[in-house]
mmCIF file of the N, C-alpha and C atoms, coordinates in Angstrom:
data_MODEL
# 
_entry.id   MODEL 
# 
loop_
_atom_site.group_PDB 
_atom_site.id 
_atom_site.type_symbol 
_atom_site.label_atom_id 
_atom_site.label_alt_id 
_atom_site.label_comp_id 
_atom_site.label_asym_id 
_atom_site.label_entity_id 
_atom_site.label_seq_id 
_atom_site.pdbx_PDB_ins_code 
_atom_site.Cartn_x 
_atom_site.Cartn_y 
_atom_site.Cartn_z 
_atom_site.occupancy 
_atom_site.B_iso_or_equiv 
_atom_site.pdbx_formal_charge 
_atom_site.auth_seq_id 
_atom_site.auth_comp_id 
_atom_site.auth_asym_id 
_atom_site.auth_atom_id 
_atom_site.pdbx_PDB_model_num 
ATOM 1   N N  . UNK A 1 1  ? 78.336 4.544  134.965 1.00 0.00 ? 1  UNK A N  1 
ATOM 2   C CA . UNK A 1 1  ? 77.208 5.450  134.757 1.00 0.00 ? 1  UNK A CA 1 
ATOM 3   C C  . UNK A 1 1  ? 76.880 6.123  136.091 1.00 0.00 ? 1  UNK A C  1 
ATOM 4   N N  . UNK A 1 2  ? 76.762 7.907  136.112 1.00 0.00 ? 2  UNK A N  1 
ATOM 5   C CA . UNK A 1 2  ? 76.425 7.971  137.676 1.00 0.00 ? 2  UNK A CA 1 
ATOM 6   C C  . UNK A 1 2  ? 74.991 8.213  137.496 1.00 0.00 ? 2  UNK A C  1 
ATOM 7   N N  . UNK A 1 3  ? 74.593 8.205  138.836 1.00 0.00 ? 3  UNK A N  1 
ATOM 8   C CA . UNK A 1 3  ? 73.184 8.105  139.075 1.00 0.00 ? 3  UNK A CA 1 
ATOM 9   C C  . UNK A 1 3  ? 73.039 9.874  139.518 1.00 0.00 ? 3  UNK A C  1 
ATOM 10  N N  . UNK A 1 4  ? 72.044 10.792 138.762 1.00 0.00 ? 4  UNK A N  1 
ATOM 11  C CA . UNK A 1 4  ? 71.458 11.511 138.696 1.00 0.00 ? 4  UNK A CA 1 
ATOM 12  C C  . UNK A 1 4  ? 70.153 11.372 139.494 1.00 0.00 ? 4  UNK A C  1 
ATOM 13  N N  . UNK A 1 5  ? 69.731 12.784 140.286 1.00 0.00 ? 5  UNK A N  1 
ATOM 14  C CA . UNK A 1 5  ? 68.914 12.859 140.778 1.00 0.00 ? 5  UNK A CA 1 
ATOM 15  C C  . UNK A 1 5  ? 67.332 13.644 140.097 1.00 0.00 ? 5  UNK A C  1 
ATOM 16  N N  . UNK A 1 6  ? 66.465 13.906 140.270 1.00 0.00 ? 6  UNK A N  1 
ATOM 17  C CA . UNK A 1 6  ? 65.423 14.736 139.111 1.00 0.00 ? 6  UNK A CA 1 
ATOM 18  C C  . UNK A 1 6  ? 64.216 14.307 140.362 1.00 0.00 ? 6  UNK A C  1 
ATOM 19  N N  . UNK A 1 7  ? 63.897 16.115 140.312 1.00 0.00 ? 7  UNK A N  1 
ATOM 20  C CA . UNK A 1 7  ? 62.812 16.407 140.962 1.00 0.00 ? 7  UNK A CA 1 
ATOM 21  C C  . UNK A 1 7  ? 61.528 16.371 139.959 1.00 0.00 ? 7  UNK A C  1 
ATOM 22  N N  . UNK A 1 8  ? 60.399 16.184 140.125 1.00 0.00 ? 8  UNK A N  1 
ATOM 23  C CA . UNK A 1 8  ? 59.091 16.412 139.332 1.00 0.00 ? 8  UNK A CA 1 
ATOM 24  C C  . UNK A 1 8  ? 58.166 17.049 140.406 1.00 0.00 ? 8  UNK A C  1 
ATOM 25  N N  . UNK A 1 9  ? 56.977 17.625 139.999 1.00 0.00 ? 9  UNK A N  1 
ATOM 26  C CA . UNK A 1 9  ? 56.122 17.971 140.407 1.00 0.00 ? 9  UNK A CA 1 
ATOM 27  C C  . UNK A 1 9  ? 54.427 16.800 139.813 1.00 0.00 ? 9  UNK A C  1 
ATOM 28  N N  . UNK A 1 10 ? 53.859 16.178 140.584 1.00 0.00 ? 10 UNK A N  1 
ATOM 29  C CA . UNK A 1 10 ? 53.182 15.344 140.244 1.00 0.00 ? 10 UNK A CA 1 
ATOM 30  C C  . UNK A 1 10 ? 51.762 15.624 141.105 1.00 0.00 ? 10 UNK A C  1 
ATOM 31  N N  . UNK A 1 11 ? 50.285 15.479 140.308 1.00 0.00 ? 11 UNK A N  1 
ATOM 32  C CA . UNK A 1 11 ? 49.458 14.998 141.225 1.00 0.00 ? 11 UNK A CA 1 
ATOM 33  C C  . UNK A 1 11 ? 49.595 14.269 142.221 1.00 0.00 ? 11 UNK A C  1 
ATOM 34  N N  . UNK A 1 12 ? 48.693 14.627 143.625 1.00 0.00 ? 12 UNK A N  1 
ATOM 35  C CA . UNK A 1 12 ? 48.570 13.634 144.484 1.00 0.00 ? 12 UNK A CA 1 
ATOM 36  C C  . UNK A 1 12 ? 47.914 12.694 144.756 1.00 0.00 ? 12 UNK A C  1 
ATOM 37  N N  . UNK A 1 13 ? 46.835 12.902 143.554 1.00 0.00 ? 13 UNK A N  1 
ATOM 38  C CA . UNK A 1 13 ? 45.718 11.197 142.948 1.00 0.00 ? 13 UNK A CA 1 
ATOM 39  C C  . UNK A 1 13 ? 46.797 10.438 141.847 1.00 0.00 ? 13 UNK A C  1 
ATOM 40  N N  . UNK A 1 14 ? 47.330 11.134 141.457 1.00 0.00 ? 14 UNK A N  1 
ATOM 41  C CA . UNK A 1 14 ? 48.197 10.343 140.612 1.00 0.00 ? 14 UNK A CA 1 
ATOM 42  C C  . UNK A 1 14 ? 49.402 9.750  141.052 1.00 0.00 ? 14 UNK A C  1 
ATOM 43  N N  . UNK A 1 15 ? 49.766 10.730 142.405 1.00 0.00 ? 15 UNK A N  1 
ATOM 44  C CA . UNK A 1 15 ? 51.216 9.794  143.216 1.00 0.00 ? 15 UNK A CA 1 
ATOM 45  C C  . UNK A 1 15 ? 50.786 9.058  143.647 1.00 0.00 ? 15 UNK A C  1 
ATOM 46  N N  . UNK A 1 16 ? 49.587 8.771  144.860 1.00 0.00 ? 16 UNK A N  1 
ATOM 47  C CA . UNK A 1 16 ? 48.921 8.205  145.129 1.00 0.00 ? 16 UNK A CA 1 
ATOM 48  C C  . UNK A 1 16 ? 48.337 6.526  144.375 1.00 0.00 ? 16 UNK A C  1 
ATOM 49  N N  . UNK A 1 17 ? 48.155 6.835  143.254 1.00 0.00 ? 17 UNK A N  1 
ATOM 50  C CA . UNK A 1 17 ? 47.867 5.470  142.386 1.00 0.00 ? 17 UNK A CA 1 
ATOM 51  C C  . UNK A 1 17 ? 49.394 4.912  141.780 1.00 0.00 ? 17 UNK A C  1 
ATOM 52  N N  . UNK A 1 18 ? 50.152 5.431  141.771 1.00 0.00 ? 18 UNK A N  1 
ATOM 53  C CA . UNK A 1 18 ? 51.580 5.073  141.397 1.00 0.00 ? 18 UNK A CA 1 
ATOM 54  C C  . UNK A 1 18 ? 52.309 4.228  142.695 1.00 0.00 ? 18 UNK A C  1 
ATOM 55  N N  . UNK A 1 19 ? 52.065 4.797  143.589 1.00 0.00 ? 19 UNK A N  1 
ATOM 56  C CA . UNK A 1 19 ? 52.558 3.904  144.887 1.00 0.00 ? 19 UNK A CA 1 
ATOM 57  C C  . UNK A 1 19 ? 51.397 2.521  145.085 1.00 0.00 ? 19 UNK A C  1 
ATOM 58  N N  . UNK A 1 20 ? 50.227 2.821  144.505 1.00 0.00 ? 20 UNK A N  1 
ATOM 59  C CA . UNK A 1 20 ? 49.374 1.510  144.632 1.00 0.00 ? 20 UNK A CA 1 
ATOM 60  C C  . UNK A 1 20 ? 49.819 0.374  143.469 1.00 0.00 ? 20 UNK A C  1 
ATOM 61  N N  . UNK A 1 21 ? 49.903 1.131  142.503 1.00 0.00 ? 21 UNK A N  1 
ATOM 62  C CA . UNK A 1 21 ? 50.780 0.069  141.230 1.00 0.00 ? 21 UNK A CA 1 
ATOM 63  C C  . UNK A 1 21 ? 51.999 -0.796 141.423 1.00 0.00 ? 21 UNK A C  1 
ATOM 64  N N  . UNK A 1 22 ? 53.043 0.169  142.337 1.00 0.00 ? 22 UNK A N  1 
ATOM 65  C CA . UNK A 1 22 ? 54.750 -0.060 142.678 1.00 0.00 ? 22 UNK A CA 1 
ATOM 66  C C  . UNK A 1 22 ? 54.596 -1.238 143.909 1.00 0.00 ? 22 UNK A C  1 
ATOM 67  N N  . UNK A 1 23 ? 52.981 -0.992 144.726 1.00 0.00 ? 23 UNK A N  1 
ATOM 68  C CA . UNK A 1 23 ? 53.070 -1.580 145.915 1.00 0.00 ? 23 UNK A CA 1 
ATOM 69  C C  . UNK A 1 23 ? 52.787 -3.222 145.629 1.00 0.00 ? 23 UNK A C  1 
ATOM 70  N N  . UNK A 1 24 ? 51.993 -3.416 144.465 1.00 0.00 ? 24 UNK A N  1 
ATOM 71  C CA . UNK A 1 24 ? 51.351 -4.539 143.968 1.00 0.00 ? 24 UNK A CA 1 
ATOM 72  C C  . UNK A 1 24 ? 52.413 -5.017 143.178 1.00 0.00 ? 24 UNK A C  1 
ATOM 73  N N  . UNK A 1 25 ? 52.959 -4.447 142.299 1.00 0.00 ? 25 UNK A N  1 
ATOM 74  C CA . UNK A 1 25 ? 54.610 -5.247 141.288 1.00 0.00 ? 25 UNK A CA 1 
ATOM 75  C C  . UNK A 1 25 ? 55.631 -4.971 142.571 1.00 0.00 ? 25 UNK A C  1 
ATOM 76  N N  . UNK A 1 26 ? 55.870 -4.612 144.083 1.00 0.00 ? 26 UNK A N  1 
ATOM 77  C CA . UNK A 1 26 ? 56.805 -5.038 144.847 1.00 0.00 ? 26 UNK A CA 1 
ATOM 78  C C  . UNK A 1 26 ? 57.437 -4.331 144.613 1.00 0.00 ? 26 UNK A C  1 
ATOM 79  N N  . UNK A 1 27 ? 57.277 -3.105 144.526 1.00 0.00 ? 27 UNK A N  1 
ATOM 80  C CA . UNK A 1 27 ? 58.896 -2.301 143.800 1.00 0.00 ? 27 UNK A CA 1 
ATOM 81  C C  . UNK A 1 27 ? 58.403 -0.874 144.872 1.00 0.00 ? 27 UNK A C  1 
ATOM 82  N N  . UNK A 1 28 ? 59.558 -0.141 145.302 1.00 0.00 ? 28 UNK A N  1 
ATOM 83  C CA . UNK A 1 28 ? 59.203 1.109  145.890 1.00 0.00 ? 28 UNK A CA 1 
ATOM 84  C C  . UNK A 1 28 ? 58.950 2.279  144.333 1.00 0.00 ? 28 UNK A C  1 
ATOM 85  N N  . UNK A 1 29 ? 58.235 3.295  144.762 1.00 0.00 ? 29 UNK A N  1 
ATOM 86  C CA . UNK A 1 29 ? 57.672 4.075  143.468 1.00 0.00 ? 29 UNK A CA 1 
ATOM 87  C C  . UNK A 1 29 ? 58.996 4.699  143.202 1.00 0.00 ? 29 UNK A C  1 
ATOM 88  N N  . UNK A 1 30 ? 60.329 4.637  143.380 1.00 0.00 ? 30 UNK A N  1 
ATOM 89  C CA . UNK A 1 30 ? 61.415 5.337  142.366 1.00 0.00 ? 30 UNK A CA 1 
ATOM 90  C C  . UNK A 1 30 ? 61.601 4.197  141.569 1.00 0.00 ? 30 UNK A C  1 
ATOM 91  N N  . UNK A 1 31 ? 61.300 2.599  142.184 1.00 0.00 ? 31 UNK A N  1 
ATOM 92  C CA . UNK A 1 31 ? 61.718 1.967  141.066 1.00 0.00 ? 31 UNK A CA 1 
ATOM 93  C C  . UNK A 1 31 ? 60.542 1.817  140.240 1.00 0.00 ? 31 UNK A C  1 
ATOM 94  N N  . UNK A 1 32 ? 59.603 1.899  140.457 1.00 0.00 ? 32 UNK A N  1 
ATOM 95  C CA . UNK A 1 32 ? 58.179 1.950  139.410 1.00 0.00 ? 32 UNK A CA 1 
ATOM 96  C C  . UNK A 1 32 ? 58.208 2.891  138.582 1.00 0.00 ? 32 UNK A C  1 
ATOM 97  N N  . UNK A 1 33 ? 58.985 4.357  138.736 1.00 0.00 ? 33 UNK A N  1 
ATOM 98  C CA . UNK A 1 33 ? 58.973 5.455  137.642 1.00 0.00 ? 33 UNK A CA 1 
ATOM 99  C C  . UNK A 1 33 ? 60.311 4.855  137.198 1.00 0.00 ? 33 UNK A C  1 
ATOM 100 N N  . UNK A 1 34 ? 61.369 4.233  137.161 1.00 0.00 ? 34 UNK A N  1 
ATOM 101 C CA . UNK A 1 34 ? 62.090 4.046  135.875 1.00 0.00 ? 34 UNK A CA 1 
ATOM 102 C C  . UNK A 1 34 ? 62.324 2.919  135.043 1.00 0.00 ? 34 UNK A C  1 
ATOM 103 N N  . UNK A 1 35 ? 61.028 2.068  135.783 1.00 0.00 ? 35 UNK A N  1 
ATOM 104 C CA . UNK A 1 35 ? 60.691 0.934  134.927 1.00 0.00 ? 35 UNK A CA 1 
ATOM 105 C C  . UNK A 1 35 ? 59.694 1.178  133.627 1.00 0.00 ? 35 UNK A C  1 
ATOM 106 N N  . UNK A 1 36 ? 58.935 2.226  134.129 1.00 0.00 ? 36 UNK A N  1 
ATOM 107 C CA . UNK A 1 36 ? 58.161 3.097  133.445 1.00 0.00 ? 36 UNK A CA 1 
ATOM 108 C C  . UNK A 1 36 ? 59.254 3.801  132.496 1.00 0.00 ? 36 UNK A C  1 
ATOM 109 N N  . UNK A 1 37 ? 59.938 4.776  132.644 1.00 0.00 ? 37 UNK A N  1 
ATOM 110 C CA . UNK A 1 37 ? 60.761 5.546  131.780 1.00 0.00 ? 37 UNK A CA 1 
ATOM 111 C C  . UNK A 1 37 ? 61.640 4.402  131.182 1.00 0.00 ? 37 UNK A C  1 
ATOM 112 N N  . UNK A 1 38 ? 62.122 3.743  131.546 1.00 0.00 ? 38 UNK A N  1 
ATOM 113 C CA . UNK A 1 38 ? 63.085 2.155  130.428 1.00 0.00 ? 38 UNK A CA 1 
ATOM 114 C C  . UNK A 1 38 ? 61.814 1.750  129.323 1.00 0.00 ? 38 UNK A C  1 
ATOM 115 N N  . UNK A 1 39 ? 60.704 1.933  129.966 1.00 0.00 ? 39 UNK A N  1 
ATOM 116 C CA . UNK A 1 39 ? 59.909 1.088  128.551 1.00 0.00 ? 39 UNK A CA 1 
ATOM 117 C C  . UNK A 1 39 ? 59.566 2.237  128.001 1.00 0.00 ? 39 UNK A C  1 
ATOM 118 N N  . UNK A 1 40 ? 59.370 3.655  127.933 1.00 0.00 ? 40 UNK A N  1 
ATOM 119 C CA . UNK A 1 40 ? 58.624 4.293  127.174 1.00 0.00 ? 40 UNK A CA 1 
ATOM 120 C C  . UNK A 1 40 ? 60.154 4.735  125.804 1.00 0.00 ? 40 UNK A C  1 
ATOM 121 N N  . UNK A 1 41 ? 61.268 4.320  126.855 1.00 0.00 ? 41 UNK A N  1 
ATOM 122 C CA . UNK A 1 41 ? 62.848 4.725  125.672 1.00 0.00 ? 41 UNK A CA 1 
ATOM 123 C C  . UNK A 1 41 ? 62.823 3.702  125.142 1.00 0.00 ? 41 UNK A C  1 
ATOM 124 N N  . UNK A 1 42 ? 62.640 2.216  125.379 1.00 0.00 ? 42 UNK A N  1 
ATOM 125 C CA . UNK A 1 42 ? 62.405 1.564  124.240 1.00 0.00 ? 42 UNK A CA 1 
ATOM 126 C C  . UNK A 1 42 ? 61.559 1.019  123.605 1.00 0.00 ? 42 UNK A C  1 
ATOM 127 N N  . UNK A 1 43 ? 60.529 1.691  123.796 1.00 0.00 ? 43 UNK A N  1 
ATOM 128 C CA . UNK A 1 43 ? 59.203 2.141  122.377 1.00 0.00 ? 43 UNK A CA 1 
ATOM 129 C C  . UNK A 1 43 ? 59.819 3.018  121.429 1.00 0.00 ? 43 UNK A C  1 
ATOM 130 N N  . UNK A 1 44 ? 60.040 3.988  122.439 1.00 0.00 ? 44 UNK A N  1 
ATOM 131 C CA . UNK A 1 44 ? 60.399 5.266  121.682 1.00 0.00 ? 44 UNK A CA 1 
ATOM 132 C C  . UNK A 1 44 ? 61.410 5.174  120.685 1.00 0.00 ? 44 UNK A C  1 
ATOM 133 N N  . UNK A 1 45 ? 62.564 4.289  120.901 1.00 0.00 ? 45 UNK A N  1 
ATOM 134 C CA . UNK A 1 45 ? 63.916 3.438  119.973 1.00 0.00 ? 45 UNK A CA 1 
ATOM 135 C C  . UNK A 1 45 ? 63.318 2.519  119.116 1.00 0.00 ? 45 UNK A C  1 
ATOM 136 N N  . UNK A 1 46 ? 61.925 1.926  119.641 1.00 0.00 ? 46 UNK A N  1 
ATOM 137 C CA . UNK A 1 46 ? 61.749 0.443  118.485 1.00 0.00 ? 46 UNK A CA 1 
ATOM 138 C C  . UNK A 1 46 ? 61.299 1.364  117.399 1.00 0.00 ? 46 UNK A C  1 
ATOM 139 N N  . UNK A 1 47 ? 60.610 2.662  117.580 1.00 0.00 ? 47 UNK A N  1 
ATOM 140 C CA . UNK A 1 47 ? 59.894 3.386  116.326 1.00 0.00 ? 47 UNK A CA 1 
ATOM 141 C C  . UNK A 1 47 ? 60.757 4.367  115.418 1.00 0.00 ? 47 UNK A C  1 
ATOM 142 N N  . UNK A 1 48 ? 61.404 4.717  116.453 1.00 0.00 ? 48 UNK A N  1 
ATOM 143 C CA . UNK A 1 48 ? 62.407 5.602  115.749 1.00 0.00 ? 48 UNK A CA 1 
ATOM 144 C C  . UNK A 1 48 ? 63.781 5.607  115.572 1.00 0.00 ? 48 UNK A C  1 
ATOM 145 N N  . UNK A 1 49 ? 64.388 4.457  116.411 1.00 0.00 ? 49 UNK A N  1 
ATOM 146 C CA . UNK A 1 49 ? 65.761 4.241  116.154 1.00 0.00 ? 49 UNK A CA 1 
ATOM 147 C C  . UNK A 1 49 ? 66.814 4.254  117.458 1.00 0.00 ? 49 UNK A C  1 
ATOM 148 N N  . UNK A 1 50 ? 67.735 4.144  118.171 1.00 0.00 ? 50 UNK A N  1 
ATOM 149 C CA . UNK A 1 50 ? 68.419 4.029  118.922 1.00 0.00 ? 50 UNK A CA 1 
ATOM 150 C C  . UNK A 1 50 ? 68.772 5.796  119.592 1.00 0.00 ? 50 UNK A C  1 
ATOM 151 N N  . UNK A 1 51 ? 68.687 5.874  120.300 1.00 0.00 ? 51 UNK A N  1 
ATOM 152 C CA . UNK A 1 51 ? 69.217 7.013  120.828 1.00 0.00 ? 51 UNK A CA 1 
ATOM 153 C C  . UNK A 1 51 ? 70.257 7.434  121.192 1.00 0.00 ? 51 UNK A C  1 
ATOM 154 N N  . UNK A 1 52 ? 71.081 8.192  120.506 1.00 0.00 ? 52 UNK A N  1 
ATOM 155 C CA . UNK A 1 52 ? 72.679 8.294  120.866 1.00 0.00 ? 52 UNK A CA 1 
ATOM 156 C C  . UNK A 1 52 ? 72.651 9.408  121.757 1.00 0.00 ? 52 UNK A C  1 
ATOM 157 N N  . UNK A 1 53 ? 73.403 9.145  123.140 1.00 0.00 ? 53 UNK A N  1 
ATOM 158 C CA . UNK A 1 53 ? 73.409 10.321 123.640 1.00 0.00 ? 53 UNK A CA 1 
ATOM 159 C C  . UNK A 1 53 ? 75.098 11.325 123.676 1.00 0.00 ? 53 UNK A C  1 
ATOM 160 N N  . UNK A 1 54 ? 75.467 11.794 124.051 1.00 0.00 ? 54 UNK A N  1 
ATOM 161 C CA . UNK A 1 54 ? 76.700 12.411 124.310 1.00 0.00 ? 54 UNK A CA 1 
ATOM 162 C C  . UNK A 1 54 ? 77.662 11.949 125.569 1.00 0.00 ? 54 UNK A C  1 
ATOM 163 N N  . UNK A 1 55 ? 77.002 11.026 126.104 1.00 0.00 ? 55 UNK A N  1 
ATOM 164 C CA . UNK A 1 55 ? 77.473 10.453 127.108 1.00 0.00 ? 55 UNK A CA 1 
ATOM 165 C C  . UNK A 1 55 ? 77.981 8.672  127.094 1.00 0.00 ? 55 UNK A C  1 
# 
């Protein structure tokens, strides 16, 4: 699997509280946003089904 890069544009009260969250679970905030994005794909799969991608 390669690793892809992805820019966002984000509040800075909201980056700000994301690095306070990542700092308290020990994780730097890239790994706090895709621990975040892994659980919202499998919500998103428990409700609606598996996601097939093309890859």
């Amino acid at each position: 699997m390669a690793i892809k890069s992805l820019s966002i544009r984000i509040d800075e009260e909201v980056l700000d509280k994301l690095h306070i969250v990542a700092d308290y679970e020990g994780r730097s905030a890239n790994s706090e946003i895709l621990i975040l994005i892994r659980d919202a794909i499998a919500e998103y799969e428990e409700k609606h089904g598996k996601i097939v991608t093309k890859n």
